[in-house]
N, C-alpha and C positions, 0 to 999 in steps of 0.2 A: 284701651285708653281709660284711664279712671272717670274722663266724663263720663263716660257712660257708663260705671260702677255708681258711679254718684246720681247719677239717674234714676237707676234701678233701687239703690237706697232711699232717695226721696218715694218714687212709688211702695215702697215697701211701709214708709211710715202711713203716706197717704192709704193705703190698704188697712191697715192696722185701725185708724182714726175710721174709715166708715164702716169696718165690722165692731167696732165697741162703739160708736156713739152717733145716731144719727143728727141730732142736735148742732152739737159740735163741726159735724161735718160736714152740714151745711154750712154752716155761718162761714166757714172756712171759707169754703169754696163761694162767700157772697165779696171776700178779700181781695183785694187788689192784684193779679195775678204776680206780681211781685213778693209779697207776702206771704204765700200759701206753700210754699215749699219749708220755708224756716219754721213755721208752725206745724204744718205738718211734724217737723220733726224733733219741733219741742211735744207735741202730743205723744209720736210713738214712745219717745223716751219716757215721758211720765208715767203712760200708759202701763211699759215689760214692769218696772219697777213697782206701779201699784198690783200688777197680775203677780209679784211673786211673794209679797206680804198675802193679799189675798187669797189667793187660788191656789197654789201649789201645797194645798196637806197633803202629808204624807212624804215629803220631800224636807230635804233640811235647807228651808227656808233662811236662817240666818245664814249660811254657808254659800247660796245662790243671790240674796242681798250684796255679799262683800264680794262676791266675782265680779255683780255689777257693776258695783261701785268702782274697784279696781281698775274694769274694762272700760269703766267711762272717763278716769281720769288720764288713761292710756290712750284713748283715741283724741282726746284733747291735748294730750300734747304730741302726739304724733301727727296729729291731724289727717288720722285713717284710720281705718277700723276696718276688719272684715266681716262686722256685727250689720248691717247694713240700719238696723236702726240707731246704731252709735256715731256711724258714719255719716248718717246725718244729721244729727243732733249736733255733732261736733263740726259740723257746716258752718250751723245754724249761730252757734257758742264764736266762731273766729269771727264771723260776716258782721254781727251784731256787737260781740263783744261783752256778751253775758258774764255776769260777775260769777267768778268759784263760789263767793260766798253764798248764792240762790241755789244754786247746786249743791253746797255741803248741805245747807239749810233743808233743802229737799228731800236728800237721803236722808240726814238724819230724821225727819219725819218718819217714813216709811219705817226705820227699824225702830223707832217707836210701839207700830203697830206690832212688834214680832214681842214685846216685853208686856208692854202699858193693858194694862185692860176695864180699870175704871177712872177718869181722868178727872182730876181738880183742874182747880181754873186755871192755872201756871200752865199746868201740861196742854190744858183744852188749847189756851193761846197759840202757845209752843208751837203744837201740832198744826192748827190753821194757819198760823203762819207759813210754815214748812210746807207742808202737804197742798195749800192752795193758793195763798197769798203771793208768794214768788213765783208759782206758777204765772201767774195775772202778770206779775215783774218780767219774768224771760220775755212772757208777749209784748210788752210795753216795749224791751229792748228793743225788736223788731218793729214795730209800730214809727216808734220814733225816731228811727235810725242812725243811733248815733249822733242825735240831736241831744247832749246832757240836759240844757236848760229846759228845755221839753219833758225829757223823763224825768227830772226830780219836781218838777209842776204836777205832772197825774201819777204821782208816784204813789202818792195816796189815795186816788182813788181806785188806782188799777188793785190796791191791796183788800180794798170794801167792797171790790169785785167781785175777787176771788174767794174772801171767806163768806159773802152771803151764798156762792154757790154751793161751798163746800158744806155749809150747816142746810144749806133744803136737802142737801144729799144727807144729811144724818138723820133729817125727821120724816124721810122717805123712808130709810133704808133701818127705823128705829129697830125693827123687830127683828129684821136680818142678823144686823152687828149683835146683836145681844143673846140673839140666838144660836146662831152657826158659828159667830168668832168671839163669842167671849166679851163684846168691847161695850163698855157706854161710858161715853163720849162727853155727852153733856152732863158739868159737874153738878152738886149738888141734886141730881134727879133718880130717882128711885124705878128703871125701868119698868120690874113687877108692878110697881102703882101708878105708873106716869098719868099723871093727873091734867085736868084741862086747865088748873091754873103753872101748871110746869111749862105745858107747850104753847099757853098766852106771854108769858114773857118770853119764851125763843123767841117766838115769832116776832115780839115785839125790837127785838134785837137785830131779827133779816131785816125786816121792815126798814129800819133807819140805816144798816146796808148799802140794799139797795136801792134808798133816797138818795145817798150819796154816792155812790158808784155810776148813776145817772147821768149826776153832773159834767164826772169825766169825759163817759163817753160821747157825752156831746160837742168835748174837745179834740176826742179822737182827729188823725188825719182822714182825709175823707173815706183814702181807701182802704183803711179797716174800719171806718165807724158805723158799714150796713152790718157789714159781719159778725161786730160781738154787741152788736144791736139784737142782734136776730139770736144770739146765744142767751143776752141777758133776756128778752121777752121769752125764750120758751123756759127760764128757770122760772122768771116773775110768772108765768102759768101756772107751773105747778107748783108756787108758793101759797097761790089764792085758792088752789084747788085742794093745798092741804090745810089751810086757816079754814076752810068750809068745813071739813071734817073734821071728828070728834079725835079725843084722846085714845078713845076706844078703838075707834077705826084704824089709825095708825098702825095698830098694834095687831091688827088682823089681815089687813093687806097692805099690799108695796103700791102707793099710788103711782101714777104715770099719763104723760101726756099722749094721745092715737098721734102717727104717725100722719094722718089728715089734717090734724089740728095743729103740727109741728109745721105743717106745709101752707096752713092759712096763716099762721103766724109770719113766717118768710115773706109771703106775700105781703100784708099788711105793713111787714120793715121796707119793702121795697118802695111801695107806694109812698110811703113817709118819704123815703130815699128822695124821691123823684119829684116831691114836692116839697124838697128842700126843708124839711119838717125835722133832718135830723141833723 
């Protein structure tokens, strides 16, 4: 019976989300149990696609991008897949009713990364858009189910979401991207010399992010608002844990939050939860 194809595709997403992120897969799982399977399987999909920009050297990466892409527009309009993480993505895309355009918008990001390797401000945008902002959108699809006047109301925040996550992952991961992949990201900034007045205006840029991404989520429906409550607090961690650290530091190691401290943080969303705080 395909239910239980569909099944096993949903677990297969949910499997995929808590071996690459535990953050995220909490907060998931802090979702209304209605919710966590569509999410689930907008992550997996996010996920194969940023693993094959990333991680696949030595393979021909543009050639395994357009299979994706291909096979994704195939399971959407078939509305199956044998891909079990497309299958459910394309669940996720019919139930919700996720626009093609966040989807081209997405891909087109990722093959971004297989070209772009120093980005002006046009592309920096671009890219965050693509690569994070719509991300934030798919979820909001789900979130507000199908409610339009609801989604075009936090439509702008769910996008101040996504890109303040997406830039603490660029000044986390400064020395990586520039290192191993060739990338830097943030325009106008001179990696080799990234200076502490380069990373006081990023920062000053998350900052007002996620001021406003705040707002949203305190819109949220109730039963996603613990869950990317608990996503946004453990990014706002390691936003303050890298405004602590120098220019220099960055550039020597990959900061990150303990997996203890991921766990007080939860806690802490909950309590709020439950004192109606959120």
């Amino acid at each position: 019976m395909k239910d239980l194809f569909d099944k096993a595709s949903a677990k297969c997403s949910k499997m995929i989300t808590g071996l690459y992120s535990t953050s995220f897969s909490i907060g998931i799982h802090l979702l209304d149990k209605r919710f966590r399977a569509p999410i689930y399987g907008i992550y997996g999909f996010v996920r194969c696609a940023d693993e094959i920009v990333d991680s696949f050297h030595g393979y021909d990466r543009d050639k395994l991008l357009q299979r994706f892409r291909s096979a994704t527009y195939e399971a959407i309009e078939d509305g199956i897949s044998l891909n079990p993480v497309l299958n459910s993505f394309q669940a996720a895309v019919h139930q919700y009713d996720i626009d093609r355009d966040l989807i081209d918008k997405f891909l087109d990001s990722m093959a971004m990364d297989l070209t772009e390797q120093v980005y002006n401000r046009y592309n920096y945008d671009e890219y965050i858009l693509g690569s994070a902002e719509v991300v934030g959108l798919m979820c909001l699809k789900v979130f507000t189910e199908n409610n339009v006047e609801k989604y075009n109301h936090l439509y702008p925040f769910a996008r101040r979401l996504g890109a303040a996550f997406q830039k603490v992952n660029f000044l986390r991961d400064l020395k990586s991207d520039y290192e191993i992949r060739g990338r830097t990201y943030f325009p106008n900034v001179n990696v080799q010399r990234f200076r502490q007045e380069d990373k006081h205006d990023i920062e000053s840029e998350i900052e007002e992010d996620f001021r406003v991404a705040r707002e949203g989520i305190m819109q949220l429906p109730h039963g996603a608002r613990l869950g990317v409550h608990v996503a946004y607090a453990y990014y706002l961690k390691l936003f303050k844990k890298i405004t602590s650290a120098s220019a220099s530091d960055l550039m020597n190691a990959r900061l990150r939050i303990s997996n203890q401290k991921k766990i007080l943080l939860m806690l802490n969303s909950i309590v709020l939860d439950k004192l109606r705080m959120l």
